[in-house]
N, CA, C and O of each residue as an XYZ file, in Angstrom:
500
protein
N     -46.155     -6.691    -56.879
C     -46.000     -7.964    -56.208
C     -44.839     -7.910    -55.223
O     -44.932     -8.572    -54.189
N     -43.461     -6.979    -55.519
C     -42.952     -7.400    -54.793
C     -42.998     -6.769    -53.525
O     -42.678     -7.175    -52.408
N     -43.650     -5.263    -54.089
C     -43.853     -4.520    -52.415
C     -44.980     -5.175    -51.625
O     -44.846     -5.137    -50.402
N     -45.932     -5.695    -52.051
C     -46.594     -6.271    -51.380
C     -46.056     -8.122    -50.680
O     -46.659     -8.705    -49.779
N     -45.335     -8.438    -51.114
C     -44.563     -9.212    -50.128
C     -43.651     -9.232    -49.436
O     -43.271    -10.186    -48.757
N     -42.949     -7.665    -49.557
C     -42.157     -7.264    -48.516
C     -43.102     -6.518    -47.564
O     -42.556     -6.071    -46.556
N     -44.213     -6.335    -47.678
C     -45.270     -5.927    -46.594
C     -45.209     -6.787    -45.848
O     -44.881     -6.826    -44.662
N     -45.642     -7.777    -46.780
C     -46.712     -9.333    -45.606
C     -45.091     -9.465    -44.697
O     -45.015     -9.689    -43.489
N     -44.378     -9.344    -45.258
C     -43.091    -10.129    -44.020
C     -42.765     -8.932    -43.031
O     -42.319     -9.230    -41.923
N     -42.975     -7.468    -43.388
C     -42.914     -6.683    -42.402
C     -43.449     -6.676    -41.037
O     -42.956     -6.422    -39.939
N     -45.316     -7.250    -41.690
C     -46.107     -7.453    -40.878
C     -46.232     -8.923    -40.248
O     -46.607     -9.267    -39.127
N     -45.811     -9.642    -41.302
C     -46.418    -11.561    -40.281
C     -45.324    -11.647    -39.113
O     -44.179    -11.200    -39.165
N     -45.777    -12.151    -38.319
C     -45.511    -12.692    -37.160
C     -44.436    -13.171    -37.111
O     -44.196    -13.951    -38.033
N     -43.536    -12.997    -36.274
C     -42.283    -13.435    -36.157
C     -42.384    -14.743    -35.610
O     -43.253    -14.991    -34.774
N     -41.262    -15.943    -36.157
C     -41.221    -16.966    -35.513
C     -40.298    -17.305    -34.248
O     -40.383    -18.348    -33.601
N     -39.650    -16.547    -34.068
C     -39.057    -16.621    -33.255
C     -39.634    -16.280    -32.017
O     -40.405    -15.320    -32.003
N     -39.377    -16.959    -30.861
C     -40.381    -16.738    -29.250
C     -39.868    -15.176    -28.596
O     -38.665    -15.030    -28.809
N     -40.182    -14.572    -28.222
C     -40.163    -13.308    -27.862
C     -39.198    -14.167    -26.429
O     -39.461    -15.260    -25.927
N     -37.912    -13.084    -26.017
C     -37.471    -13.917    -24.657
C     -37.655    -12.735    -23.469
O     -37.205    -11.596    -23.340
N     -38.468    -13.515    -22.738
C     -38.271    -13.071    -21.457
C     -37.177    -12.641    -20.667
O     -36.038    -13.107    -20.704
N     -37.748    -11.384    -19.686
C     -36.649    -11.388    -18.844
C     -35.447    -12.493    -18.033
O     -34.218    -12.426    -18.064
N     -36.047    -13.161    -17.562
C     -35.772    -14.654    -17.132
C     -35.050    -14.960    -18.153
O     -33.966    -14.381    -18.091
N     -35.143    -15.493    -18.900
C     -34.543    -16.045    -20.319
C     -33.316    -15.273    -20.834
O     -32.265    -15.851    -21.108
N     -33.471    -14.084    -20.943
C     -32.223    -13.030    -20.572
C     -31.402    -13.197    -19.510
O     -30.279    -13.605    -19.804
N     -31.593    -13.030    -18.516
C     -30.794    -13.385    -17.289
C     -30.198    -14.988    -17.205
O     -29.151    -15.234    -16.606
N     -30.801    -15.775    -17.714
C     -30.122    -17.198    -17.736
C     -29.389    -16.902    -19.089
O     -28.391    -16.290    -18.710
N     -29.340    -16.970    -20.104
C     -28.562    -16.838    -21.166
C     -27.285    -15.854    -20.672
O     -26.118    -16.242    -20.736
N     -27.614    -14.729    -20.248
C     -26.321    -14.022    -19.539
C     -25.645    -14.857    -18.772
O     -24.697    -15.356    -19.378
N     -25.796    -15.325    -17.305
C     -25.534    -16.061    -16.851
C     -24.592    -17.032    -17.249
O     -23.405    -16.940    -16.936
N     -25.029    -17.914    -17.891
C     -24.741    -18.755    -18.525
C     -23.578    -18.862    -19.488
O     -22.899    -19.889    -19.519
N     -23.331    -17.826    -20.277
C     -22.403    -17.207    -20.374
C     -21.129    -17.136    -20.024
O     -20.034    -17.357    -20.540
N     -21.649    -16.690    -18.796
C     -20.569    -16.301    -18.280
C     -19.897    -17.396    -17.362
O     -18.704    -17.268    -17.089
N     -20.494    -18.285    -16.958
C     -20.501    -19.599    -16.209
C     -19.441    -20.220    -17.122
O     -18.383    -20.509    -16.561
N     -19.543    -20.485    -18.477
C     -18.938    -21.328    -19.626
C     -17.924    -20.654    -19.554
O     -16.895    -21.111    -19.057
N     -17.990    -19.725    -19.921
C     -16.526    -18.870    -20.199
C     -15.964    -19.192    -18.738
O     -15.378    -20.269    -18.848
N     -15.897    -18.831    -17.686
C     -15.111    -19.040    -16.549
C     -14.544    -20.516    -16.341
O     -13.433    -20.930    -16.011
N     -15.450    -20.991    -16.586
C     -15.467    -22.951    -16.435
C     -14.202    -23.130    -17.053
O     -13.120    -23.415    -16.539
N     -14.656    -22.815    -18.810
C     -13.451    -22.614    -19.794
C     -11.932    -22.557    -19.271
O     -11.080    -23.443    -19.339
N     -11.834    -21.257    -18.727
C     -10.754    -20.284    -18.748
C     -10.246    -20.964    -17.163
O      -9.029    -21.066    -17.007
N     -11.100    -21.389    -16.087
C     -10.318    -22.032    -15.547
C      -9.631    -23.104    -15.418
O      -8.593    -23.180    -14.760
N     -10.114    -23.945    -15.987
C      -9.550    -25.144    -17.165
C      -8.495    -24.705    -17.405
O      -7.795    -25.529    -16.816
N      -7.782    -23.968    -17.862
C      -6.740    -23.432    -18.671
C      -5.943    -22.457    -18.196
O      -5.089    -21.795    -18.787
N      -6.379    -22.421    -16.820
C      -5.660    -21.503    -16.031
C      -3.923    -20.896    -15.986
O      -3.345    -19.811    -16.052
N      -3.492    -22.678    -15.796
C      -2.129    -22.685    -15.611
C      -1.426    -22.126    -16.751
O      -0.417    -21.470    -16.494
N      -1.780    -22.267    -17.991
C      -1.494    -21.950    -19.527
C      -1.313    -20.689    -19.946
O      -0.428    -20.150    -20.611
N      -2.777    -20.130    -19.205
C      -3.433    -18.713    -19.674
C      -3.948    -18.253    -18.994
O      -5.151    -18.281    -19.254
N      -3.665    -17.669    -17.962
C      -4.196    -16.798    -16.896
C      -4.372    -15.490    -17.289
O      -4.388    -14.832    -16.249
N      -4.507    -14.797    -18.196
C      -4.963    -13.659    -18.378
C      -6.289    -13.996    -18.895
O      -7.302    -13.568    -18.341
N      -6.329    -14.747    -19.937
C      -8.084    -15.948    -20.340
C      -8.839    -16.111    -19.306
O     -10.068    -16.042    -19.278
N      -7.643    -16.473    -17.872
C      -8.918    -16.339    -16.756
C      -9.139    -15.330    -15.878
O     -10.113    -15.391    -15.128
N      -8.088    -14.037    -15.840
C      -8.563    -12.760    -15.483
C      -9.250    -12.343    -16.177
O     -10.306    -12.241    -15.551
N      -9.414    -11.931    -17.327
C     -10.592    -11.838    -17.843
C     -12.023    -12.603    -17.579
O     -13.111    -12.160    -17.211
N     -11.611    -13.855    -17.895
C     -13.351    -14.357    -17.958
C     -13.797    -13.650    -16.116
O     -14.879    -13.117    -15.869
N     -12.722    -13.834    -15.124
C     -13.327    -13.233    -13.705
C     -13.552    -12.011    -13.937
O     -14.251    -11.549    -13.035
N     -13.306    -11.291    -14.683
C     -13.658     -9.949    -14.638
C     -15.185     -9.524    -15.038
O     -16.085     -8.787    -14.637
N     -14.916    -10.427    -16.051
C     -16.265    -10.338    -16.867
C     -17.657    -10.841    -15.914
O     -18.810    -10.414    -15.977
N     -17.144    -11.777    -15.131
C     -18.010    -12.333    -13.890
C     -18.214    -11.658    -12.887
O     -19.305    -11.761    -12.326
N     -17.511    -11.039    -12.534
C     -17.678     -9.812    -11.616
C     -18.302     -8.672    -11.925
O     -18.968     -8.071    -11.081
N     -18.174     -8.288    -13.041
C     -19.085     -7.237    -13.630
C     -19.949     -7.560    -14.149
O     -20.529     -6.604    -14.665
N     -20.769     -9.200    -14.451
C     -22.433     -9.136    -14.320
C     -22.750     -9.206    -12.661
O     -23.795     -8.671    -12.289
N     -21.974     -9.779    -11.760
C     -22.851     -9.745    -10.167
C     -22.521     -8.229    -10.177
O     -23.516     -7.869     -9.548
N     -21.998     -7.331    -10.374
C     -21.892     -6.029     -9.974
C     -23.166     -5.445    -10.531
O     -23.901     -4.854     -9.740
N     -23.580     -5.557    -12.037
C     -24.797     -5.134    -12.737
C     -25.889     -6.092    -11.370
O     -26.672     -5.382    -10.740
N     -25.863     -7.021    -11.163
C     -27.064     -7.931    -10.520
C     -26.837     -6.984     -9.182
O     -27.694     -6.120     -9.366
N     -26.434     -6.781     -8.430
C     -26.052     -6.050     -7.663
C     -27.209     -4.504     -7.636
O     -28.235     -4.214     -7.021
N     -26.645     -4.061     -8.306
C     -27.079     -2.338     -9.620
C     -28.548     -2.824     -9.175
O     -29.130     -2.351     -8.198
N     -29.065     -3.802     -9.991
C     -30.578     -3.945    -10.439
C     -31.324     -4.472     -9.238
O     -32.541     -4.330     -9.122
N     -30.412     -5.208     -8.163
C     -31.400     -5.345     -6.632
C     -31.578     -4.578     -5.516
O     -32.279     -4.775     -4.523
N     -30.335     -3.041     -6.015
C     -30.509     -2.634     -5.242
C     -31.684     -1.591     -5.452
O     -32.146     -1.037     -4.455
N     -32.149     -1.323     -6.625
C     -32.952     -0.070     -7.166
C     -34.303     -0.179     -6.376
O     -34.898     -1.182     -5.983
N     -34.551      0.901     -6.282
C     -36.213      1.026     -5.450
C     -37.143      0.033     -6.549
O     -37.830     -0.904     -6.144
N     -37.045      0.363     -7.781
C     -37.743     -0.189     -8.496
C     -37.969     -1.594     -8.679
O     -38.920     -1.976     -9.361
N     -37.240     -2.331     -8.172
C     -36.962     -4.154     -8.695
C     -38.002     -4.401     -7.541
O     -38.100     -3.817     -6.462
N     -38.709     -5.372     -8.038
C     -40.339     -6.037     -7.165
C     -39.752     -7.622     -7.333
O     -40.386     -8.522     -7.885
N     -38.295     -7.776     -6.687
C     -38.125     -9.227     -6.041
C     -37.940     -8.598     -4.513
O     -37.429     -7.607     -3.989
N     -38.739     -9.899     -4.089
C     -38.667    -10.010     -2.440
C     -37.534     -9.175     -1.817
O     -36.446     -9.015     -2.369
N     -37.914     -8.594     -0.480
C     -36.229     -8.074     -0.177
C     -35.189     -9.332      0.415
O     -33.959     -9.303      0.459
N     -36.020    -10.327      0.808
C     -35.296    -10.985      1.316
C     -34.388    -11.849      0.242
O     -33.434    -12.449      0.739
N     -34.576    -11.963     -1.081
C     -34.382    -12.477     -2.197
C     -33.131    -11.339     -2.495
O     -31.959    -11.708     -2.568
N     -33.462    -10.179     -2.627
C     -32.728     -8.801     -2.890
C     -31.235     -9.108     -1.913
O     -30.043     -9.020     -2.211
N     -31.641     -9.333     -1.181
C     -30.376     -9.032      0.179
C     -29.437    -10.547     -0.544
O     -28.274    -10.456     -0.938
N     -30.194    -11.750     -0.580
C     -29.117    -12.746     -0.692
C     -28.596    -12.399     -1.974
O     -27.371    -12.281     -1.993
N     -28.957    -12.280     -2.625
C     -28.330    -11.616     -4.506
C     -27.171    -10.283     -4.156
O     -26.141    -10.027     -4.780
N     -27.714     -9.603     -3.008
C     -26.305     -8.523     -2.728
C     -25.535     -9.352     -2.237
O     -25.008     -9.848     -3.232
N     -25.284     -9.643     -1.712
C     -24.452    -10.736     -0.896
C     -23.395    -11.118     -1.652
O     -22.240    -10.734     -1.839
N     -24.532    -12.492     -2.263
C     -23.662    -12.869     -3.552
C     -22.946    -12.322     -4.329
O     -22.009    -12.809     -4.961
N     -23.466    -10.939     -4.336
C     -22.697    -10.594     -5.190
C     -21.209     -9.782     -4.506
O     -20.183     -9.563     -5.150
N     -21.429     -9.457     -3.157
C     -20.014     -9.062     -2.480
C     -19.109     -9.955     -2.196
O     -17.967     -9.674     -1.835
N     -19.599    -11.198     -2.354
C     -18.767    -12.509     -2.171
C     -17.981    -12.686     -3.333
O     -16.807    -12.978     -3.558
N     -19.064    -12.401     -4.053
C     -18.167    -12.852     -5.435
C     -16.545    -12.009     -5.852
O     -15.448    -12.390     -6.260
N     -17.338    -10.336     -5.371
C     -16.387     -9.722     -5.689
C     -15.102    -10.072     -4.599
O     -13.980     -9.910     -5.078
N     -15.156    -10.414     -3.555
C     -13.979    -11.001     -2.360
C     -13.882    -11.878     -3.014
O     -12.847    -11.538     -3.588
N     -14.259    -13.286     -3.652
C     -13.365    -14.169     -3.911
C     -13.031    -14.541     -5.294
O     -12.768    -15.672     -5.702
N     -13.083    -13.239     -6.088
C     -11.978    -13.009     -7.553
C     -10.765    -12.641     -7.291
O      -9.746    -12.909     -7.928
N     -10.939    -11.708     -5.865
C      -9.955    -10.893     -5.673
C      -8.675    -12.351     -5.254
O      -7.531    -12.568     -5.654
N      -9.603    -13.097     -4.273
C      -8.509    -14.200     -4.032
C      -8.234    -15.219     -4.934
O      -7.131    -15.765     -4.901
N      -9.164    -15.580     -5.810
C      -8.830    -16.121     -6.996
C      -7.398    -15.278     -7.951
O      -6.600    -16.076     -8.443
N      -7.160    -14.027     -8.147
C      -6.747    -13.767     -8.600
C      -5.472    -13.531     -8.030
O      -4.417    -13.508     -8.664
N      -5.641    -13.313     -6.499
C      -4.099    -13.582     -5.774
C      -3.424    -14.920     -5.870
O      -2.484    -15.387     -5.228
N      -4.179    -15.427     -6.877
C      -3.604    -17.323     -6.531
C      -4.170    -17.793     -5.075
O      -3.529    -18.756     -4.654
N      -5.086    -17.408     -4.300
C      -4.970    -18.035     -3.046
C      -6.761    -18.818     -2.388
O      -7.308    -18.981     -1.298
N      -7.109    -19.119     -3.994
C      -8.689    -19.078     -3.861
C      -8.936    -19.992     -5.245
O      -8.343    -19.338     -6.103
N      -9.545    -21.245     -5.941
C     -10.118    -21.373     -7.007
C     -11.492    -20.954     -7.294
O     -12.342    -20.462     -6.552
N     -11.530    -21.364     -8.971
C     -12.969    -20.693     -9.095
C     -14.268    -21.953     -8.806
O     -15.136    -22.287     -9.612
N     -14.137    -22.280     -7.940
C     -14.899    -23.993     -7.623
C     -15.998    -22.389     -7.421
O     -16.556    -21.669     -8.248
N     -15.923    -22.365     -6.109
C     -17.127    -21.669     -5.445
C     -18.393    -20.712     -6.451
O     -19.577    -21.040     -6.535
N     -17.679    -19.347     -7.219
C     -18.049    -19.397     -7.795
C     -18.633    -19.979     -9.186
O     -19.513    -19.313     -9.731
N     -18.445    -20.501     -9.451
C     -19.277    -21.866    -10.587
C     -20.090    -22.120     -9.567
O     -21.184    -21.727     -9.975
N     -20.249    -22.594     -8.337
C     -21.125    -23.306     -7.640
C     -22.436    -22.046     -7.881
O     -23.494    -22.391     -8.408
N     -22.285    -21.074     -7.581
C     -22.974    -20.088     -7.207
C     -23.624    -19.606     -8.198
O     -24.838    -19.431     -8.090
N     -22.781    -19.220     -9.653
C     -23.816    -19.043    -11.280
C     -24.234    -20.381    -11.540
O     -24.889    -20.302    -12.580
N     -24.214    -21.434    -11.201
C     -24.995    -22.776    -11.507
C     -26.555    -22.893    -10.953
O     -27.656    -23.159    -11.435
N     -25.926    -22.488     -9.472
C     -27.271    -22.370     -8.698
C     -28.165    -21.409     -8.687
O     -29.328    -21.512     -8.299
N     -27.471    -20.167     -9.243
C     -28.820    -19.552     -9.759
C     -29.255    -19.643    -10.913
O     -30.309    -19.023    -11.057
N     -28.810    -20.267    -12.002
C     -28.894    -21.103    -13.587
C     -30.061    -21.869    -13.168
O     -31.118    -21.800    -13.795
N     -29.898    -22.668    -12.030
C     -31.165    -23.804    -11.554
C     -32.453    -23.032    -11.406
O     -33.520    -23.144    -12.010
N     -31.995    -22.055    -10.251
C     -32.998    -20.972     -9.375
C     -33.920    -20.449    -11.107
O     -35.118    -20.676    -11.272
N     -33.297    -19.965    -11.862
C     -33.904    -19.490    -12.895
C     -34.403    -19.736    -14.190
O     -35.053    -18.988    -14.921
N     -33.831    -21.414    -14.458
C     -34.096    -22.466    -15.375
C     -35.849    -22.857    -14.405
O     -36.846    -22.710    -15.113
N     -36.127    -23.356    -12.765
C     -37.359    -23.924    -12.892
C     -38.111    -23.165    -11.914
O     -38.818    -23.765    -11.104
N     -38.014    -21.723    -11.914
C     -38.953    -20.912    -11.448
C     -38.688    -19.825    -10.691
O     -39.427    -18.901    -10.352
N     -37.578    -20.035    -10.471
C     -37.319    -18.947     -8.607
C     -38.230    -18.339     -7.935
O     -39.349    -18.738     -7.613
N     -37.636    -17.213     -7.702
C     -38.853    -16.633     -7.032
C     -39.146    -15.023     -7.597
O     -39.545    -13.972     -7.095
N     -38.736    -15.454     -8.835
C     -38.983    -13.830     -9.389
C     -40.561    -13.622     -9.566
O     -41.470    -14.402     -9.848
N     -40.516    -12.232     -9.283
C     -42.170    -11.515     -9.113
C     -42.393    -10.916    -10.419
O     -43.448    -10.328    -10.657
């Protein structure tokens, strides 16, 4: 009896929803959005809380970066190019964020809007 009901659960169906790529990429995202939000909040206090969380933000647009530029990724190029972008922007304005001479308004604007872009459809292929 009991190996045979550690079968059935090996085999039944998981309840949990299988997550999509999409669903991955917003949960990352997202992430990282909170944490920055967070940490800039708290800037004046703890600025290493918010070199970090920018770091950490910079190194997912650097990965997003990685993955639009590959021959392999089947999003639009024109989609491809604004995501590089973004993501060289981003990396210019941590750098001034982190000189003191820049807040993190902009970026938040920018992981929000693609939070939207990827919460009700974008244009992923």
């Amino acid at each position: 009896m009991h190996v045979q009901s550690m079968a059935q659960r090996a085999y039944a169906q998981s309840a949990a929803p299988t997550k999509t790529d999409r669903r991955s990429e917003y949960e990352t995202i997202a992430r990282a959005t909170h944490e920055l939000k967070a940490a800039a909040e708290k800037a004046k206090a703890d600025f290493p809380v918010l070199a970090g969380a920018l770091h950490r933000n910079n190194r997912l647009w650097t990965m997003l970066a990685v993955d639009v530029a590959d021959r392999d990724n089947g999003l639009p190029a024109d989609l491809k190019a604004r995501i590089f972008f973004l993501a060289e922007f981003t990396k210019r304005h941590t750098a001034q964020v982190l000189a003191g001479k820049a807040t993190v308004v902009p970026l938040l604007d920018i992981n929000t809007a693609i939070l939207r872009g990827l919460r009700h459809g974008g244009n992923r292929a």
